[in-house]
C-alpha positions in Angstrom: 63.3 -95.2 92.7 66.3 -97.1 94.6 69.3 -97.4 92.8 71.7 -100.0 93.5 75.2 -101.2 92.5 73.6 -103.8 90.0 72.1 -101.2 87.7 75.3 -99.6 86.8 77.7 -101.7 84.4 80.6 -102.9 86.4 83.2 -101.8 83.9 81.8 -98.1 85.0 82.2 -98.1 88.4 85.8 -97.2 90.0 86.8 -97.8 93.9 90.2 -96.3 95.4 91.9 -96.8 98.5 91.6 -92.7 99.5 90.3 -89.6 99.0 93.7 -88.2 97.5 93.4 -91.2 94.8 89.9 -90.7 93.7 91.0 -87.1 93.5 93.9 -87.8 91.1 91.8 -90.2 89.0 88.5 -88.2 88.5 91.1 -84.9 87.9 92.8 -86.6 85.4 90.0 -87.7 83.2 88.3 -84.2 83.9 91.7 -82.8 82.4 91.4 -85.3 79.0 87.5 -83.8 78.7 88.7 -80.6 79.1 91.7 -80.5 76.7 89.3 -82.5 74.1 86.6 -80.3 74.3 89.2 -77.2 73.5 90.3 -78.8 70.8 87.1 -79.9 69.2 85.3 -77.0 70.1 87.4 -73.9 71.0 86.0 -73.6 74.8 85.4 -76.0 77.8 82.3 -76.0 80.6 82.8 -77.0 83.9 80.0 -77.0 86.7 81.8 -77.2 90.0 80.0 -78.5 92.8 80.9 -76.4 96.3 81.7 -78.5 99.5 84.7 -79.5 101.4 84.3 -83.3 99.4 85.3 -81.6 96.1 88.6 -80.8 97.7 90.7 -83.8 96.2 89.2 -83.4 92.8 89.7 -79.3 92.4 93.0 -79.5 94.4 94.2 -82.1 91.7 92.7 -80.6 88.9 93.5 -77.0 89.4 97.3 -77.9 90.1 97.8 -78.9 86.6 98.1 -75.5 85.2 99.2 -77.2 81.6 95.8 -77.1 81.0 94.5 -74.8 78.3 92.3 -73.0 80.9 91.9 -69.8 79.0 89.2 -71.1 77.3 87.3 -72.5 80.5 84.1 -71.3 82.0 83.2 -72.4 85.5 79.7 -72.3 87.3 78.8 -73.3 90.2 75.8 -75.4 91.4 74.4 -73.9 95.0 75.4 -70.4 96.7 74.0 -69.3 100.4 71.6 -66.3 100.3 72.2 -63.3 102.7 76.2 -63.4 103.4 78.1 -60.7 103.2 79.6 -60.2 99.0 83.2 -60.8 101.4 81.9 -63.9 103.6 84.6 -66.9 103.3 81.8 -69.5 103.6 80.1 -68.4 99.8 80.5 -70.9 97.8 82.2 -68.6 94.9 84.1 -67.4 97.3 85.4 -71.0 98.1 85.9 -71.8 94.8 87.8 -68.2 93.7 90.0 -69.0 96.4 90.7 -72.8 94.9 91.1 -71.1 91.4 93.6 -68.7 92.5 96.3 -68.5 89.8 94.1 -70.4 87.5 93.8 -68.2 84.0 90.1 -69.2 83.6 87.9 -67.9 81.1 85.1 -66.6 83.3 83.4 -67.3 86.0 79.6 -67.6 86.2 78.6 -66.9 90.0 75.5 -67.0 92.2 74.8 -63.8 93.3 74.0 -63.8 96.7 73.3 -60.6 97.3 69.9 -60.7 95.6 67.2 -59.1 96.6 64.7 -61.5 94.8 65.9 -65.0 95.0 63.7 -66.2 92.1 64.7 -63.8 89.7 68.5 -64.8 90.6 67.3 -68.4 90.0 65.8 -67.5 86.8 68.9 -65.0 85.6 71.7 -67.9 86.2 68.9 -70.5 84.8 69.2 -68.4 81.7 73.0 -68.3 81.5 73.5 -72.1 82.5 70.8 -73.3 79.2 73.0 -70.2 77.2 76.2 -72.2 77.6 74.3 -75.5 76.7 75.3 -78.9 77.8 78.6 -78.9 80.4 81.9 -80.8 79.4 82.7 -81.8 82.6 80.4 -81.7 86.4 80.9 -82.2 89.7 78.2 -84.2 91.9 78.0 -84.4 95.3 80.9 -87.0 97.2 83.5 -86.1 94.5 82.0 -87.7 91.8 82.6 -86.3 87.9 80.1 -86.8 85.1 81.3 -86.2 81.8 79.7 -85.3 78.9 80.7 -86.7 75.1 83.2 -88.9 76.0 81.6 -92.2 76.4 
């Protein structure tokens, strides 16, 4: 199935100038989901996607430490198999470092350690449908669905 601009409704679809901009705007209305879901429900989700795109939305977001982030959980969506637990280039380690000084709930990681890949699949399979649906998700090129607000 091809997609193209003419299937999504025009009032839904937001262009910037830059990268910095996008960032600000997607972080910002990640930030309202967030602080609404705390309210409503006590506890926010967040699925972070892990690539150098995300870097305007999570440098954005992450600097607005006003949020109540104590009562966010953060997964992730992809981890490398095999690296050292240290490596730089792991995705959770990419992320911890962008999180640093961020009072976060917890922190859901890949492990890639694993000896059995499938059963790792299957164990954070388990804990992603435990937490139920996300608040707020990162796609791929610094997009940001969100979830309940409309």
């Amino acid at each position: 199935m091809t997609l193209s601009r003419a299937d999504f409704p025009s009032d839904r679809i937001l262009t910037f100038d830059s990268t910095t901009e996008l960032g600000q705007a997607a972080a910002k209305r990640a930030a309202d989901v967030i602080r609404h879901a705390v309210s409503t429900d006590g506890s926010c989700s967040v699925l972070l996607a892990s690539a150098p795109s995300q870097e305007p939305v999570l440098t954005s977001l992450f600097a607005m430490r006003e949020l109540p982030w104590e009562a966010v959980t953060f997964f992730h969506v992809d981890e490398y198999v095999g690296l050292d637990p240290d490596a730089p280039q792991l995705f959770a380690s990419w992320l911890r470092h962008k999180l640093d000084g961020v009072p976060y709930a917890d922190f859901e990681v890949i492990n890639s350690q694993m000896d059995d890949p499938e059963a790792e699949g299957d164990r954070y399979e388990t804990r992603l449908l435990a937490r139920g649906a996300f608040d707020v998700g990162q796609v791929p090129l610094s997009g940001v669905f969100l979830s309940g607000q409309g």
